[in-house]
C-alpha positions as CSV (number, residue, x, y, z in Angstrom):
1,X,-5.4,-36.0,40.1
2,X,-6.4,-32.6,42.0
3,X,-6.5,-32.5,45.7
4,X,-9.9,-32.1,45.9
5,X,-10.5,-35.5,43.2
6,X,-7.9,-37.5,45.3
7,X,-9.7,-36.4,48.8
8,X,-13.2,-37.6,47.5
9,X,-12.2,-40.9,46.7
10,X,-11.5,-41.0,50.0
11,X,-14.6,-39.8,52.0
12,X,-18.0,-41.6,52.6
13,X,-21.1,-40.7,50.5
14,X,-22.2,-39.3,53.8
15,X,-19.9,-36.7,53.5
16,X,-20.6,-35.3,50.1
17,X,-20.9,-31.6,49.8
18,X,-20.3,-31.3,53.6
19,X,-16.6,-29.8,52.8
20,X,-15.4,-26.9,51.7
21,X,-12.3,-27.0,48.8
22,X,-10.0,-25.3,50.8
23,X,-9.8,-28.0,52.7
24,X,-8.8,-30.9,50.6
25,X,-5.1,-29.4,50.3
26,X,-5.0,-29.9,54.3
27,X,-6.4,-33.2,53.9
28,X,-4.2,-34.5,51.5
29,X,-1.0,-33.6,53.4
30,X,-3.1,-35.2,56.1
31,X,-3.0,-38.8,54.6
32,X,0.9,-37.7,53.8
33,X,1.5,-37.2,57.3
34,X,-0.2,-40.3,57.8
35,X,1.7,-42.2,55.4
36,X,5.0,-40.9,57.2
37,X,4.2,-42.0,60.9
38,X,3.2,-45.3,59.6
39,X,6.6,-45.8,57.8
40,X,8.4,-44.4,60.9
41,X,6.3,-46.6,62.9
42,X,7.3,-49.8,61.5
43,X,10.8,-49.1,60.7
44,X,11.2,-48.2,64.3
45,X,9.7,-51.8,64.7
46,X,12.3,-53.4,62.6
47,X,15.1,-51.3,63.6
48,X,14.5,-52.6,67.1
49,X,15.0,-55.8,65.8
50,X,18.6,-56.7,65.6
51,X,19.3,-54.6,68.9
52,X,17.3,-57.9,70.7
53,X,18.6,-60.4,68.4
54,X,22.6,-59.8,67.7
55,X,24.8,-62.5,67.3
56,X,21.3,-64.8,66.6
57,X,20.6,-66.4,63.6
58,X,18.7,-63.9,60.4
59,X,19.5,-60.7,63.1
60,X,19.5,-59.1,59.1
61,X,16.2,-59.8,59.2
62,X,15.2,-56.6,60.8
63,X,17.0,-53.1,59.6
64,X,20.4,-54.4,60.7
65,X,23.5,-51.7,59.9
66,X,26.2,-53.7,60.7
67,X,28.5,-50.6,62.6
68,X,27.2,-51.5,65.8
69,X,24.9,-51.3,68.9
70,X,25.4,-47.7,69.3
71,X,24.6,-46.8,65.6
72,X,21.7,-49.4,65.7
73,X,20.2,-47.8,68.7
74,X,20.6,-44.5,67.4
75,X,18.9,-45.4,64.1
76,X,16.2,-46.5,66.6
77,X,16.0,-43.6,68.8
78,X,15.8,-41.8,65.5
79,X,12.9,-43.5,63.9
80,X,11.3,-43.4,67.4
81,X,11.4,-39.3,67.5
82,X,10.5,-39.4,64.0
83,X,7.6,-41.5,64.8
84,X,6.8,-39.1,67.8
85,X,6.7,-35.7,66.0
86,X,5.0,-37.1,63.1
87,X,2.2,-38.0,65.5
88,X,2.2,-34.9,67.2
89,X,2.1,-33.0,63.7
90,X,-0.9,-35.3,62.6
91,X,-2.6,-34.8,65.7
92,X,-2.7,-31.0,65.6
93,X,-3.5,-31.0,62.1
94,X,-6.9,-33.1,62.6
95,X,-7.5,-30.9,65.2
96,X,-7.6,-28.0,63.3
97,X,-8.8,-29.4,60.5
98,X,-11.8,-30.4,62.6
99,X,-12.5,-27.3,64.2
100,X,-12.8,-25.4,60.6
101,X,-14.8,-28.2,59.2
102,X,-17.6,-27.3,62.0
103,X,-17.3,-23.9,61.7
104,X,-17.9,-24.4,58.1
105,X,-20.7,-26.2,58.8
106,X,-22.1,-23.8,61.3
107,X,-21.3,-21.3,58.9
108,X,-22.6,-22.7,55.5
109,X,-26.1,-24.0,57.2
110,X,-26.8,-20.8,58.9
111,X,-25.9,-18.7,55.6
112,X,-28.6,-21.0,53.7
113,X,-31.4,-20.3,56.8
114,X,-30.2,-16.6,57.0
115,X,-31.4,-16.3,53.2
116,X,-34.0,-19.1,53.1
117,X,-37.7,-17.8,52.0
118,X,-39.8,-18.2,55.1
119,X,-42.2,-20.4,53.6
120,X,-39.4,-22.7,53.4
121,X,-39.0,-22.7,57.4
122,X,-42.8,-23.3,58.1
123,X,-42.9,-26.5,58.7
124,X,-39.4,-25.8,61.0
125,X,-39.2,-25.9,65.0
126,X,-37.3,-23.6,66.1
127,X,-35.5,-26.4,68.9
128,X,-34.7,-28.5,65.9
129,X,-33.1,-25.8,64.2
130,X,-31.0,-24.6,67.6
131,X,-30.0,-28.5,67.5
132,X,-29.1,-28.3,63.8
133,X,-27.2,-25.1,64.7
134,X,-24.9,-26.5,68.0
135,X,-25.5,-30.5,68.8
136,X,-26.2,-31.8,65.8
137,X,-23.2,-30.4,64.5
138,X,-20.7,-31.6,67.5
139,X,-22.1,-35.3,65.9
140,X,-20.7,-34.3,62.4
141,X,-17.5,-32.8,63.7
142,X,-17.3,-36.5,65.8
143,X,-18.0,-38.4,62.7
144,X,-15.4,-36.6,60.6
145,X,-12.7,-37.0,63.2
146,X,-13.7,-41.0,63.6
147,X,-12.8,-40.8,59.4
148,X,-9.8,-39.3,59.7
149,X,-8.7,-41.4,62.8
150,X,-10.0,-44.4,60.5
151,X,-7.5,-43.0,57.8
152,X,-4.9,-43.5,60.0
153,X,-5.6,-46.7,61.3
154,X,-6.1,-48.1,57.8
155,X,-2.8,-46.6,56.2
156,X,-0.8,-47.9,59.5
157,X,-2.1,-51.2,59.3
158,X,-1.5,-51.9,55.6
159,X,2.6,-50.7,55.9
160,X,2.6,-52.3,58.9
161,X,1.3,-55.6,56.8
162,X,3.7,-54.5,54.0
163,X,6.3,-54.6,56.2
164,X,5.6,-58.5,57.5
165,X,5.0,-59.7,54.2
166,X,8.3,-58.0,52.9
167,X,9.6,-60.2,55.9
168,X,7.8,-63.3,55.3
169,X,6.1,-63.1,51.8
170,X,4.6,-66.3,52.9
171,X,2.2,-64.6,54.8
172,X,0.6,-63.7,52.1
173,X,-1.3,-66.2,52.7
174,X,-3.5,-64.8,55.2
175,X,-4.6,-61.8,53.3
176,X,-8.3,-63.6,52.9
177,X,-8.3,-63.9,56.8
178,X,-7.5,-60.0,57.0
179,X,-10.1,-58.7,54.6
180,X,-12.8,-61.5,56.2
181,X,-12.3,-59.4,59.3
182,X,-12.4,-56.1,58.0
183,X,-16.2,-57.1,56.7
184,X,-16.6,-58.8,60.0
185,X,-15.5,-55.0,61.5
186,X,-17.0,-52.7,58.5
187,X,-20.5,-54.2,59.1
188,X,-21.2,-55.5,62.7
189,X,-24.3,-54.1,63.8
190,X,-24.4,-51.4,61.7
191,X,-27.7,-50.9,61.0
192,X,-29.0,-51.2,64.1
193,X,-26.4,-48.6,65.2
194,X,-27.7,-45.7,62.3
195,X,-31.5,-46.7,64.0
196,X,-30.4,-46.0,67.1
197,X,-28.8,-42.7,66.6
198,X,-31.8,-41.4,64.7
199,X,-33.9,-42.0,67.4
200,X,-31.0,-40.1,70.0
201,X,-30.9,-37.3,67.5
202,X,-35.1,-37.0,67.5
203,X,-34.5,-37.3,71.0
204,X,-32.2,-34.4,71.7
205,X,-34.4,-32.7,69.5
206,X,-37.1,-33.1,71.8
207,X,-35.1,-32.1,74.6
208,X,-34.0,-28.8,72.9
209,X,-38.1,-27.9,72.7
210,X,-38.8,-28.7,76.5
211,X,-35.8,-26.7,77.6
212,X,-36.7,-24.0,75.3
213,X,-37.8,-20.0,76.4
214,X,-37.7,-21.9,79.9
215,X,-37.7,-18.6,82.2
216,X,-41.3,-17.4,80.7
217,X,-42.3,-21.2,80.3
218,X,-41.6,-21.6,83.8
219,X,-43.8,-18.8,85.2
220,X,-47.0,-20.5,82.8
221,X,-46.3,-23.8,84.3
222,X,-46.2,-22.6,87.9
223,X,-49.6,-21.0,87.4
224,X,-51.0,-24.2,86.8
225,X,-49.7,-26.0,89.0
226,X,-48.5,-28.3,86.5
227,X,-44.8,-28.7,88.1
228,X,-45.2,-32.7,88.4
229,X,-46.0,-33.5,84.7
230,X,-43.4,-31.1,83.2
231,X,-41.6,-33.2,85.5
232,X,-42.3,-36.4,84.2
233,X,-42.0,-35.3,80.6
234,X,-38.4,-34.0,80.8
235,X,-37.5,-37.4,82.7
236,X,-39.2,-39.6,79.7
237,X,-37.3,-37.7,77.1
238,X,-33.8,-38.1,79.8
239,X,-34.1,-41.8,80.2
240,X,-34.8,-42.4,76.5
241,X,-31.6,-40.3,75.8
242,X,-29.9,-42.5,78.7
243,X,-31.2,-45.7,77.3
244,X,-30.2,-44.1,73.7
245,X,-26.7,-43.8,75.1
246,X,-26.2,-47.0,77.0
247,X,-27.1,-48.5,73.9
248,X,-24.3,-47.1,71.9
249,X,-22.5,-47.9,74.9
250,X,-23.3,-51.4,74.3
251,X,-22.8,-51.5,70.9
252,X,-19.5,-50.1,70.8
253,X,-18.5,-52.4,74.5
254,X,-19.5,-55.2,72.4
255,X,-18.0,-54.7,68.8
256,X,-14.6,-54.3,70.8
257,X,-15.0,-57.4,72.8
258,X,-15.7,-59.4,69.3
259,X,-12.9,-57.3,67.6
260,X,-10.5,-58.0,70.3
261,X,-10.8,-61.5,70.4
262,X,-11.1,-61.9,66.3
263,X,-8.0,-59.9,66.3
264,X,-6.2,-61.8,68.8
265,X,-7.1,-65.0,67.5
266,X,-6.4,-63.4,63.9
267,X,-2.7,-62.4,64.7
268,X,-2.0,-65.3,66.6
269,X,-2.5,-67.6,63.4
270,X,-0.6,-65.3,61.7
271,X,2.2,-65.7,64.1
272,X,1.9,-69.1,64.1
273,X,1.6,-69.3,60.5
274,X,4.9,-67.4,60.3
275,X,6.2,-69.6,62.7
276,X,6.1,-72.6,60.7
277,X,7.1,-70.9,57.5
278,X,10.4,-69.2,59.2
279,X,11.5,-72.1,61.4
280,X,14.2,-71.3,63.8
281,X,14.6,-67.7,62.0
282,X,14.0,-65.9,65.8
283,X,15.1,-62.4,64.3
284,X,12.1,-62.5,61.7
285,X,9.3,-64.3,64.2
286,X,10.6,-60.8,66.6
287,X,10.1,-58.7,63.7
288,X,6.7,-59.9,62.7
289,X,5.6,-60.4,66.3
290,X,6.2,-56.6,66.7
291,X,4.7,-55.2,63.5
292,X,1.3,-57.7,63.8
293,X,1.7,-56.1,67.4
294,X,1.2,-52.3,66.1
295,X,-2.0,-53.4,64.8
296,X,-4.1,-54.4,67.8
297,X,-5.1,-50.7,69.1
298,X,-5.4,-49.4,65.6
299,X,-8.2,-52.2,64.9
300,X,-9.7,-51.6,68.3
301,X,-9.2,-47.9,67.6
302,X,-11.6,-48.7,64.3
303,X,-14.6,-49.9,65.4
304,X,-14.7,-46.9,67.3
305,X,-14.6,-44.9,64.2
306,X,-16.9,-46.5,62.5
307,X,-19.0,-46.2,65.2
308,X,-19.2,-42.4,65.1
309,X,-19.2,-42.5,61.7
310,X,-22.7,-44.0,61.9
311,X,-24.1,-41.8,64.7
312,X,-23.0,-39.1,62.5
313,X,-25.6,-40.4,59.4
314,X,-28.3,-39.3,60.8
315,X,-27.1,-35.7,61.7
316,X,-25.8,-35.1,58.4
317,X,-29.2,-36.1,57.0
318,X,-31.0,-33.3,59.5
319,X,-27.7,-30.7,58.0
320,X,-28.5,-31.1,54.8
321,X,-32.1,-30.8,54.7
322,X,-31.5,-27.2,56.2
323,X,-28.0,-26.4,54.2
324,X,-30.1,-27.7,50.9
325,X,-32.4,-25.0,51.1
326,X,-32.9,-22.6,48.0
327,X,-31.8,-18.7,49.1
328,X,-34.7,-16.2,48.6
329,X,-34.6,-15.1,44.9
330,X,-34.9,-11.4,45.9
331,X,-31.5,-11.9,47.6
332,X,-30.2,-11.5,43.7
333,X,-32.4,-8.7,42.6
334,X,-31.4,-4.9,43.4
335,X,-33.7,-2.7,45.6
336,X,-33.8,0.2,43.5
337,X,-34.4,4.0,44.4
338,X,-37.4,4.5,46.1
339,X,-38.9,7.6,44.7
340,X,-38.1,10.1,48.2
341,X,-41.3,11.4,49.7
342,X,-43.5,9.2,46.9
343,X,-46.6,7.3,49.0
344,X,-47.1,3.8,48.2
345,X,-51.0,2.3,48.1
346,X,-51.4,-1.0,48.2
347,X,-54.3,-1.5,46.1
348,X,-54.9,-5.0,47.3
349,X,-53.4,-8.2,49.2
350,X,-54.7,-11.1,49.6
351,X,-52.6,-13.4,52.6
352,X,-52.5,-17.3,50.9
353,X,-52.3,-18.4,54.5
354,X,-54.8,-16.1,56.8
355,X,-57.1,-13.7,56.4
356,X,-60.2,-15.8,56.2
357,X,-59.7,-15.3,52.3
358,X,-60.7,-12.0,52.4
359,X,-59.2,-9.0,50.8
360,X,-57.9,-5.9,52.1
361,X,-57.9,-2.6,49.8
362,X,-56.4,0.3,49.6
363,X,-53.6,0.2,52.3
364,X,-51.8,4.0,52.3
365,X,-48.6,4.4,53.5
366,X,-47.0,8.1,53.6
367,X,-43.6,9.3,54.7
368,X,-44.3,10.5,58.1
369,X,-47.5,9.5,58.8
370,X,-49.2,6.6,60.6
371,X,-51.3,3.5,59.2
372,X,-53.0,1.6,61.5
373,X,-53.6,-2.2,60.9
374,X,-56.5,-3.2,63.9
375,X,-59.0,-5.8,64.6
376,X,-60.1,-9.1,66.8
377,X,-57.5,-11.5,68.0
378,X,-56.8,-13.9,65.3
379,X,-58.5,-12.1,62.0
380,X,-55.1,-11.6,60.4
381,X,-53.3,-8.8,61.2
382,X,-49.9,-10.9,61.8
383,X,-50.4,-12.8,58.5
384,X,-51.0,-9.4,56.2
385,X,-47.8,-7.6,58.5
386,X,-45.3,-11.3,57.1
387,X,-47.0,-10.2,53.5
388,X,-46.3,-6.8,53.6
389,X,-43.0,-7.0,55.1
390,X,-42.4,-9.3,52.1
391,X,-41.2,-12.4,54.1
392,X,-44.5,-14.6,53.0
393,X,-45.9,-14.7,49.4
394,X,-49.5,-13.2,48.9
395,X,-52.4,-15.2,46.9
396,X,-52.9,-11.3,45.4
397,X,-51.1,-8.2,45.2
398,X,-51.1,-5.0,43.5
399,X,-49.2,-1.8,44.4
400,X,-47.7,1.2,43.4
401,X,-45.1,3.8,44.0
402,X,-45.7,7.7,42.9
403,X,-47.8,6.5,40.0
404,X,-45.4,3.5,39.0
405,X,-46.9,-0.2,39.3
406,X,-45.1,-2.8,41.6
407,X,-45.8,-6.5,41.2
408,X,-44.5,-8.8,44.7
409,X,-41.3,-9.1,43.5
410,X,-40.5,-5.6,42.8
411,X,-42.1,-4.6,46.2
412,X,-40.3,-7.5,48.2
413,X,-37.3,-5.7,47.2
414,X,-37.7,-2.7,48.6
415,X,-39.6,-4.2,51.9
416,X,-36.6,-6.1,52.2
417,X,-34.9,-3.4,53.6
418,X,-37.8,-2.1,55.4
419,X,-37.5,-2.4,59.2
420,X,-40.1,-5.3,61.0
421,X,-40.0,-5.4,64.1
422,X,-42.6,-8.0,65.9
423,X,-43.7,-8.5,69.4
424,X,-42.3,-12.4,69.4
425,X,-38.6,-10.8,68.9
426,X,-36.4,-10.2,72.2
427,X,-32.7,-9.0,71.4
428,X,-30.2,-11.3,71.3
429,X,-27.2,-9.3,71.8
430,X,-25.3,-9.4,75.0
431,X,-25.4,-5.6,75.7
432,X,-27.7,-2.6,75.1
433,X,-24.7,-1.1,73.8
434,X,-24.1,-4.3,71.2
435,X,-27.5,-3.9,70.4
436,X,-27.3,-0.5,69.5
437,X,-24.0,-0.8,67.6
438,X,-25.8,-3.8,66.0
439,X,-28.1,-1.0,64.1
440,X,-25.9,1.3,63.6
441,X,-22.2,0.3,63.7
442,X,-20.9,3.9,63.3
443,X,-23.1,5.8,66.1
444,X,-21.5,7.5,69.1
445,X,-22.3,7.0,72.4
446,X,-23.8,10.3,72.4
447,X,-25.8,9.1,69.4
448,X,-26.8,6.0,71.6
449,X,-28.0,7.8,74.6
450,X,-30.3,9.9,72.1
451,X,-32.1,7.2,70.6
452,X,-32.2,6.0,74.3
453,X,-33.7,8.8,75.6
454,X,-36.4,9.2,72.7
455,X,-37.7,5.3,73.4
456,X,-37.4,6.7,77.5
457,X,-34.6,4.0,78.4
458,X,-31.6,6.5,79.1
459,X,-32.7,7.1,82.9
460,X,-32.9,3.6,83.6
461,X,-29.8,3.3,81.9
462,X,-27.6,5.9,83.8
463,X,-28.8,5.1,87.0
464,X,-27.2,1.8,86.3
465,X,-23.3,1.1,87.2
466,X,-23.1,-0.8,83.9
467,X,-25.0,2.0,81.7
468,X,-24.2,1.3,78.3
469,X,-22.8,-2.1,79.2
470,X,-25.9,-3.6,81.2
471,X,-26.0,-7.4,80.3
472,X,-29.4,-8.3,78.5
473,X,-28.7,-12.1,79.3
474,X,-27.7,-11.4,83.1
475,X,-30.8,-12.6,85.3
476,X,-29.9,-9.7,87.7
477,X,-29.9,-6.7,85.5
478,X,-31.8,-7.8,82.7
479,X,-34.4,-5.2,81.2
480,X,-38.2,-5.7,81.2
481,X,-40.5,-6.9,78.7
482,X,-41.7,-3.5,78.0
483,X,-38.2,-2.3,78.3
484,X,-36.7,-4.5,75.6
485,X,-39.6,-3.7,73.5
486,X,-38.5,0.5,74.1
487,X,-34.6,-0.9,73.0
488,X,-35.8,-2.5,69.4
489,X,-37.8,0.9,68.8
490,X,-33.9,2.8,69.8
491,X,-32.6,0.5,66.8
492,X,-35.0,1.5,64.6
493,X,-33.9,5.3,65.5
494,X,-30.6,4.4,64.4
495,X,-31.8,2.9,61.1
496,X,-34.1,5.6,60.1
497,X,-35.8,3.0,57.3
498,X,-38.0,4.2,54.3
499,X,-41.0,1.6,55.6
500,X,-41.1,0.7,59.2
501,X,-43.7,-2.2,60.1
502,X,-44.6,-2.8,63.9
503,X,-46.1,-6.0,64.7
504,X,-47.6,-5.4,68.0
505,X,-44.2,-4.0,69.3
506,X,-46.0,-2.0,71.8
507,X,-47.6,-4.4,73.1
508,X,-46.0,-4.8,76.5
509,X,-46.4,-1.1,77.4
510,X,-49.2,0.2,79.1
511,X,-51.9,2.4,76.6
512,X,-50.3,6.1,77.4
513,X,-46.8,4.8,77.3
514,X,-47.5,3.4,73.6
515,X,-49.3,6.4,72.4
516,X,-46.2,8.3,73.8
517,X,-43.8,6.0,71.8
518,X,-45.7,6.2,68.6
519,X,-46.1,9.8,68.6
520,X,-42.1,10.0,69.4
521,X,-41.6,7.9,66.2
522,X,-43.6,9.9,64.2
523,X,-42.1,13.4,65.4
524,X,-38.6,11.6,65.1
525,X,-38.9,9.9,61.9
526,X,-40.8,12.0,59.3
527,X,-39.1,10.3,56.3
528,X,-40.3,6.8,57.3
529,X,-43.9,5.5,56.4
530,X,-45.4,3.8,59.7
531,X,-47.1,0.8,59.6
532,X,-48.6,-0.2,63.2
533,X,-49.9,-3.2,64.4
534,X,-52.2,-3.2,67.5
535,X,-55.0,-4.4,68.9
536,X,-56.1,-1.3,71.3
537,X,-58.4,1.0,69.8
538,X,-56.7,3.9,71.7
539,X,-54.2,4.1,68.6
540,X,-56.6,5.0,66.4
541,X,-56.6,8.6,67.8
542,X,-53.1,9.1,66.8
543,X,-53.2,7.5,63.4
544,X,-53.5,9.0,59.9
545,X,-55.3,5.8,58.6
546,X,-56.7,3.0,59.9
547,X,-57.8,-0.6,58.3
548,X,-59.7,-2.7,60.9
549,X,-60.0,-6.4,60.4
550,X,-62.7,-8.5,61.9
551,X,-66.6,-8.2,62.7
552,X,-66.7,-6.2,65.4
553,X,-65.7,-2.7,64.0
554,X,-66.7,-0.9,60.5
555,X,-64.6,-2.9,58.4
556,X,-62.4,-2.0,55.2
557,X,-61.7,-5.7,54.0
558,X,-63.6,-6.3,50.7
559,X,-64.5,-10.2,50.0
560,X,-62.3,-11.8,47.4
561,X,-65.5,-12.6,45.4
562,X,-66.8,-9.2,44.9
563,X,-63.8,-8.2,42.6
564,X,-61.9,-5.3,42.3
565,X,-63.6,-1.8,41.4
């Protein structure tokens, strides 16, 4: 039997497909290690044995070497050390083998949303995907270290049994009483514990969404005035949580206290039942007394594990329904050569989602040259930008490429490596300079402060102590809205992309400072084919094109009805 075979026989359906294979080797010298501490455990239990029972009646009864307390203890001190390191070793091993096991998940489930079709995250929050990405994990990583503390508690109480029964075979006897408390431990409450940490996962999911974009959310609520019932809605979703928690709490308080006392009354009656079946044999009643002793913390130890095991349903159901999702099929298909200074016309697009169900025609995009998408608040100009930058599928498309035809899926690939930026994106980096290098790993600092200079951001920047380094997270040095906007424009600089698509990127700048920008980009970039989104009409003086959507302006959208000329 492979590793990995002998590892899944071991694991909880709720763990399937959760771990990588390079793992199982590490988790099958696990249960080894295991193994080995219970053995040294309980032969340092018997070994002790004789050294509090010499010259008594059945002394052999224990590990008994006949050369002597000094070899006896030393035997014992051996075990003892043996027992020691063994735990140490196991101990660092789960630890590591926890860590990797959540930064595989981390890793696997943000891989899958990295490459997932955006259609497929519609119906997605962004809080519940930051919990999916940080809490929610720390629940899994919980749940797989209550399963390997579970392995060892099981493994160390069955040698520890082995060991009594080799001592008294008639105890044997109580094997139904053992398994009738394993149920009794296996299944208290359990359901009512996976309902409970379902509703502490929504919870914390809910909490994630209040606390979210909190500086700009902040400002909003101020301006109504509305401190009091933000307020009260973060405390609802806090004592919920609390109430959440206490009940776990209570759960787990609970289980112990029944656990406890099962186990007590469990390994007394197996004491007495040895007792009565080894008479005046004090040597065997110390042995079995010791090694029924070892197993009172790990059974207490167990309903703890169990415990996170079933808090840890709920978030592995919320991993997998974002680690399950299908990467985008144009992942797998090569971009191909676009044809160098070729002009694309997109002949038509429909959006399946916006657009009123109207149809725009004859979208021209040239290298170095400006198209301008405009129009009312709200008549589609975000929708046909997703289509067009190939992240949501059309109802209709048709385009071509100097003469040649492109169906969605051939033009998806090439937009895939078209640049889009949007006015909802702020960069996440930690420095301009990280940003920058983010773009373009191999420019200069020469090459940044160009870009810098170009998008008008290189004053502000050398007038700072930190230049380069300034902190876009820091509070105290952080850029402006307009100014972050100038930065994402420097990337684009660096990238130099064959199809550029601005999603109201200008937005926060006043109207001279965008036409300034856009002209820059133009001047700068006379390979690249500029698609702009913006609502100010101002643009329109600087572009080569122009579509306008909506019913206030002369419009170039043709009604799906009237067909295609």
């Amino acid at each position: 039997m492979s590793a990995r075979n002998f590892t899944d026989r071991l694991l909880p359906a709720a763990f399937a497909d959760t771990l990588e294979r390079r793992h199982a080797w590490q988790m099958a010298f696990y249960v080894v290690l295991s193994v080995a501490s219970a053995l040294a455990g309980s032969l340092a239990a018997v070994l002790l044995v004789p050294l509090v029972s010499l010259g008594a009646p059945g002394a052999e009864s224990g590990f008994y070497l006949h050369r002597g307390v000094d070899v006896q203890a030393g035997a014992f001190v051996a075990a003892a050390f043996a027992l020691a390191a063994l735990r140490w070793w196991s101990s660092l091993l789960a630890a590591r083998l926890t860590g990797d096991y959540g930064a595989d998940l981390r890793r696997r489930v943000h891989g899958h949303l990295i490459h997932a079709p955006l259609a497929a995250l519609a119906d997605a929050t962004s809080a519940e995907i930051a919990n999916v990405l940080t809490y929610n994990i720390e629940i899994m990583m919980q749940g797989f270290s209550g399963l390997l503390q579970l392995w060892v508690a099981g493994l160390t109480c069955a040698i520890s049994l082995a060991f009594a029964f080799w001592i008294s075979p008639m105890l044997m006897l109580a094997v139904p009483l053992l398994a009738l408390l394993g149920v009794l431990v296996s299944r208290s409450r359990g359901q009512e514990q996976a309902r409970v940490s379902r509703k502490y996962v929504a919870d914390l999911t809910r909490l994630f969404w209040l606390s979210e974009d909190f500086p700009r959310r902040l400002r909003h609520i101020r301006s109504f005035g509305r401190e009091g019932v933000e307020q009260a809605a973060y405390g609802d979703v806090s004592r919920e949580l609390a109430r959440g928690y206490e009940h776990q709490q209570d759960m787990l308080a609970s289980g112990r206290l029944w656990l406890e006392l099962l186990a007590a009354a469990g390994i007394a009656a197996m004491f007495m039942l040895a007792h009565r079946l080894q008479g005046d044999a004090r040597a065997s009643l110390i042995a079995v007394s010791l090694l029924l002793g070892r197993l009172l913390p790990y059974l207490v130890s167990t309903r703890q594990s169990f415990r996170q095991l079933r808090s840890a349903v709920p978030a592995f159901e919320l991993w997998r329904r974002y680690a399950g999702l299908a990467g985008d099929a144009v992942v797998a298909g090569a971009p191909g050569a676009f044809p160098e200074g070729a002009v694309l016309r997109i002949e038509r697009v429909r959006s399946a989602v916006a657009l009123h169900g109207a149809e725009v025609r004859d979208i021209v995009l040239a290298p170095g040259e400006l198209t301008l998408i405009a129009g009312d608040s709200g008549a589609g100009k975000s929708s046909l930008a997703d289509v067009l930058a190939g992240l949501i599928e059309p109802a209709d498309f048709a385009a071509k490429i100097g003469g040649r035809t492109l169906d969605f899926d051939a033009y998806r690939r090439h937009a895939r490596h078209a640049a889009f930026v949007s006015q909802h994106v702020r960069p996440w980096q930690a420095t301009v300079r990280e940003c920058l290098r983010w773009a373009d790993p191999q420019a200069g600092e020469q090459r940044m402060h160009e870009v810098l200079a170009d998008v008008g951001l290189d004053r502000r920047l050398r007038a700072s102590e930190q230049g380069l380094d300034l902190a876009l997270r820091d509070r105290s040095s952080q850029l402006s809205g307009g100014e972050l906007q100038r930065l994402l424009l420097a990337q684009l600089l660096l990238r130099r992309p064959f199809l550029a698509i601005l999603d109201e990127s200008t937005g926060a700048l006043d109207a001279a400072a965008e036409i300034d920008v856009l002209a820059m980009l133009k001047r700068r970039l006379p390979q690249t084919m500029l698609l702009v989104i913006s609502h100010r009409a101002s643009v329109r003086a600087l572009a080569d094109r122009c579509v306008v959507l909506g019913g206030s302006m002369t419009l170039t959208v043709i009604p799906a009805q009237a067909g295609i000329q």
